[in-house]
N, C-alpha and C positions, 0 to 999 in steps of 0.2 A: 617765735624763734625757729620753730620748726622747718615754716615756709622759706626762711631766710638759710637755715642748713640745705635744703634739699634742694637751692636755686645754686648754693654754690658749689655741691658735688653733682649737679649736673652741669655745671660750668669748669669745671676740675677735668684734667686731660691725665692726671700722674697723681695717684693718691697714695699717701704712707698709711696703713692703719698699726697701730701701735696700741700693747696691754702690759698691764703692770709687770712687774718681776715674780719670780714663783707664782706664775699662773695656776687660777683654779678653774673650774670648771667655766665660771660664767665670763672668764676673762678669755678663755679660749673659744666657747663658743660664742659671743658677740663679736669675736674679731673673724670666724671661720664667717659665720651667716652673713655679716657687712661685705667681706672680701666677695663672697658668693655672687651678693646679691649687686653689687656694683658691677663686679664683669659683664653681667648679666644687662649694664646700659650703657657699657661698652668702656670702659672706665680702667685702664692700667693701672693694677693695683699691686701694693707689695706689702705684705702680711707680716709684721717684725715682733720678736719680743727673745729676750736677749736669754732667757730663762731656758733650760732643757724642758719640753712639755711632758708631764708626767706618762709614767704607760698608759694609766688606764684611760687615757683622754685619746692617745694614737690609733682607736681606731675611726676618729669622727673623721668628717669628708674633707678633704683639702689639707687635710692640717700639714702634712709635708713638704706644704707651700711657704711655712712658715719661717722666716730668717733669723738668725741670731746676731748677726751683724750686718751694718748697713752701709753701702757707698752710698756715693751722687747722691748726698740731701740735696746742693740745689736743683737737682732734674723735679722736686714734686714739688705742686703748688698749691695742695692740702693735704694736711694731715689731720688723721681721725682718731684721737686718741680715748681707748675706752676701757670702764673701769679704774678709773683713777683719779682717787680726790686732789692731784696735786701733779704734773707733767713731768716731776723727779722721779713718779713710781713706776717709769718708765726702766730705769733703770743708767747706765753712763752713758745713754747718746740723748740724753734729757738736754743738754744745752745744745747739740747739733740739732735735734729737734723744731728745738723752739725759734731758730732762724727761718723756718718754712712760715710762706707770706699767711698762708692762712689755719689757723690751728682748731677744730672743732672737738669739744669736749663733750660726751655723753657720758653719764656715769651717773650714780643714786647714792653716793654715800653721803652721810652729813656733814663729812667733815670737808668736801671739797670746795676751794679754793678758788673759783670761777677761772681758773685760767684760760688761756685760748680766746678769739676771738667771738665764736660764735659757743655757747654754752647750752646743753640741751640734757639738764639736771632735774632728777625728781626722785626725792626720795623717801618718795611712796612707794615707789616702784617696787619690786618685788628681787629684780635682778636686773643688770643692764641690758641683759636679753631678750626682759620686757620691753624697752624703750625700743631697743633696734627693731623690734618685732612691730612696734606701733608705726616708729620712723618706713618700715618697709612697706606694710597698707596703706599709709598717707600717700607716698609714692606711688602706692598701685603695681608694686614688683609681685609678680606670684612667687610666689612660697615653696621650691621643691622637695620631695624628702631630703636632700643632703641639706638644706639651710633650714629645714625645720627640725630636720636631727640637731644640728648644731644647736637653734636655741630652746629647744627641748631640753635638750643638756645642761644649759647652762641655769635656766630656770631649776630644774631638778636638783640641783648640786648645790645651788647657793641657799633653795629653801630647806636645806639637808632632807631631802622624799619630803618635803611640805612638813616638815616637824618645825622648824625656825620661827621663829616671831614674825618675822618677815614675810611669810605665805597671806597673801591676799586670794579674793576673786579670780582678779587676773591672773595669778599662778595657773588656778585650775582650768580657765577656760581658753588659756593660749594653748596650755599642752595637749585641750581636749583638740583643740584646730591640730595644731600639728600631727598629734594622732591620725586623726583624718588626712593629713597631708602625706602622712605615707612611715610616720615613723614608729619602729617598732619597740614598745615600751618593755619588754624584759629584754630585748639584747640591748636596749644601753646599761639596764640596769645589769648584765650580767658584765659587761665590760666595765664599769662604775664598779661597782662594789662586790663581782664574783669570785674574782681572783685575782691572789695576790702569789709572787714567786717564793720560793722556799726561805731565799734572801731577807724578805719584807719580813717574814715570820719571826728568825732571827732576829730583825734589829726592833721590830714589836718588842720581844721576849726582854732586850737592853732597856728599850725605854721606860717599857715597863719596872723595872729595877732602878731607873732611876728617879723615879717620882718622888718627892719630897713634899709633903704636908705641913699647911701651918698646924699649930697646939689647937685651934679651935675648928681644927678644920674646913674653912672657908676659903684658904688658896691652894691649887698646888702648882706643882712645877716639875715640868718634866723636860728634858735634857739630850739634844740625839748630835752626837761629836762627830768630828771628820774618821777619828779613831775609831768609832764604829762602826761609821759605813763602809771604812775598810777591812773592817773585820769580820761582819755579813756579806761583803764582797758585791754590795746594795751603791744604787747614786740617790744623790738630794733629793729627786723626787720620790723616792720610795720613802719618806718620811708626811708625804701628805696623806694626812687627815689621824694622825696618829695621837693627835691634843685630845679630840673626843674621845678617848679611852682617860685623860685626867680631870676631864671635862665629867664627865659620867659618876662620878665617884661621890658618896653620899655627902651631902653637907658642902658640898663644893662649890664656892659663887663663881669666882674665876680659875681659869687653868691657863697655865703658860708656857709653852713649848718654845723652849731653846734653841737655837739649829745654827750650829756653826758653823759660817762659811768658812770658802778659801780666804786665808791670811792674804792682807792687805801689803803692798807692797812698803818696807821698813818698818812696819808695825814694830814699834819697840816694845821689850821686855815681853809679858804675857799679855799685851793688846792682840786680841782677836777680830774678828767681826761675826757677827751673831744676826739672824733674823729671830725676833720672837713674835709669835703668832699667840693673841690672846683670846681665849671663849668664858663667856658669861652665861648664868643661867637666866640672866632674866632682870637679874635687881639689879644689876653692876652696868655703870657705861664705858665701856673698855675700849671706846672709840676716843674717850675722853684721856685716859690712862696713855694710850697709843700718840695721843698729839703732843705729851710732854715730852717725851723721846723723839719727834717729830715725824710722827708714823701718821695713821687716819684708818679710818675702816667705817666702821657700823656699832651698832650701840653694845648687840651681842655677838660681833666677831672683827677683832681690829688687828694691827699689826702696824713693828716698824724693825729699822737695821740701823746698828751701833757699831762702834767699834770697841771694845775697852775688855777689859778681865774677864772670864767668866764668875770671879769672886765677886768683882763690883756690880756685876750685870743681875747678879741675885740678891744683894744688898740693895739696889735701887727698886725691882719688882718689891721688895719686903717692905721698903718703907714710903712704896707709894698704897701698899695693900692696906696702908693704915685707914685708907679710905671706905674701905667697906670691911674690914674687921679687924677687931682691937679687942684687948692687944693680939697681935699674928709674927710669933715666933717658926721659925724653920725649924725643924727635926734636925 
């Protein structure tokens, strides 16, 4: 399938590449290194994801390139969509999308859905930044700092610094090439995880407060409101990676971070919309939990978006938790 991917983005004159919604690290860097490396064989690209990208991700190369809204679907005649078990976690140009003649799918999650015509799934993989990384030397593109930065990063971030289940071989010995290729491993790590603005601190200090424990302590649940990111004077993306803080917490299989979006237009009564973001330590498959809501992810990091109460939205996490502990009462 490989050969058959790279006969068609060398035959592709206008490529969309497209990453899920609330981009993480490895959804940004696979879309930054592809964009890169396509220009690079002469290939009119445009770099979409509908999501604000977090700060600590805006100092990687290109990313300013990157669109939030789209014209002219019919001008492209493939699109690359990556990181995503399913071409909805695109986000609302998920059906403009899918009229483009040819759709190619890279991604490693289990829970993906083969969409797209051409499919280029493995999830062994370590991070989709793996596969692009493989996809790019099968091509024979070289590799510059700014596209080995990007999938540096994105390796990085999805094996959370190679702590994850998910750290393989491959982890270590792509980022050791990329090292070699020019990238410098404490400045991403200081733009990743060095600092955070006074704002983040504050709406830390919130989330933290709101964490809620089962009786046996096996889940918890933590909660970040539109109310509070206006009150830390913080945006949505200042709430990533703030679940491993309930994630962390002794005794804890899963954690479950709330995060309420903007209200849905006529949402009645107290229907909201919510992404929740779930992490496991290991025993739990929360990729599993994530597909009944009709979410996908990974075994120990999944997610999905609802629309309904924040009362019913925690009654349903409680009485699907019956699945890995019982009985599991909320505080």
């Amino acid at each position: 399938m490989m050969k058959k991917i790279i006969q068609q983005l060398k035959n592709s004159k206008r490529v969309l590449l497209a990453s899920h919604v609330n981009p993480d690290g490895d959804a940004i860097g696979a879309l930054l290194a592809t964009g890169m490396a396509l220009e690079k064989m002469g290939c009119q690209v445009t770099r979409y994801n509908e999501s604000v990208i977090p700060a600590v991700y805006r100092f990687l190369p290109s990313v300013d390139s990157i669109q939030r809204r789209l014209t002219d679907i019919d001008a492209f005649d493939t699109a690359v969509i990556l990181d995503c078990g399913d071409l909805h976690r695109v986000g609302t140009s998920a059906d403009a999308i899918a009229t483009i003649p040819a759709i190619i799918n890279i991604d490693h999650h289990t829970t993906n859905t083969r969409f797209g015509q051409y499919h280029l799934v493995d999830v062994e993989a370590c991070a989709t930044s793996e596969i692009i990384y493989r996809l790019l030397q099968t091509m024979g593109l070289s590799i510059d700092p700014a596209i080995a930065t990007a999938i540096y990063t994105g390796i990085l971030t999805d094996t959370g610094s190679f702590r994850f289940s998910n750290t393989n071989r491959a982890a270590f010995s792509i980022c050791e090439a990329m090292v070699a290729a020019g990238v410098e491993p404490s400045a991403v790590a200081q733009h990743v995880y060095g600092t955070y603005s006074l704002g983040r601190i504050k709406l830390l200090n919130l989330a933290l407060d709101s964490i809620e424990i089962s009786n046996n302590g096996h889940l918890s649940i933590m909660t970040v409101t539109r109310e509070m990111l206006a009150d830390t004077g913080t945006q949505p993306e200042d709430a990533d990676g703030l679940i491993n803080y309930a994630r962390r917490i002794e005794d804890v299989k899963v954690a479950a971070l709330i995060h309420e979006l903007e209200n849905a237009d006529g949402a009645p009564g107290d229907q909201k919309r919510f992404h929740v973001s779930l992490r496991s330590d290991g025993s739990v498959d929360v990729a599993r939990i994530a597909s009944d809501f009709g979410g996908g992810g990974h075994a120990g990091a999944a997610g999905f978006s609802v629309e309904t109460s924040l009362a019913e939205l925690k009654r349903a996490i409680y009485n699907l938790s019956d699945r890995f502990c019982a009985p599991c009462h909320l505080n």
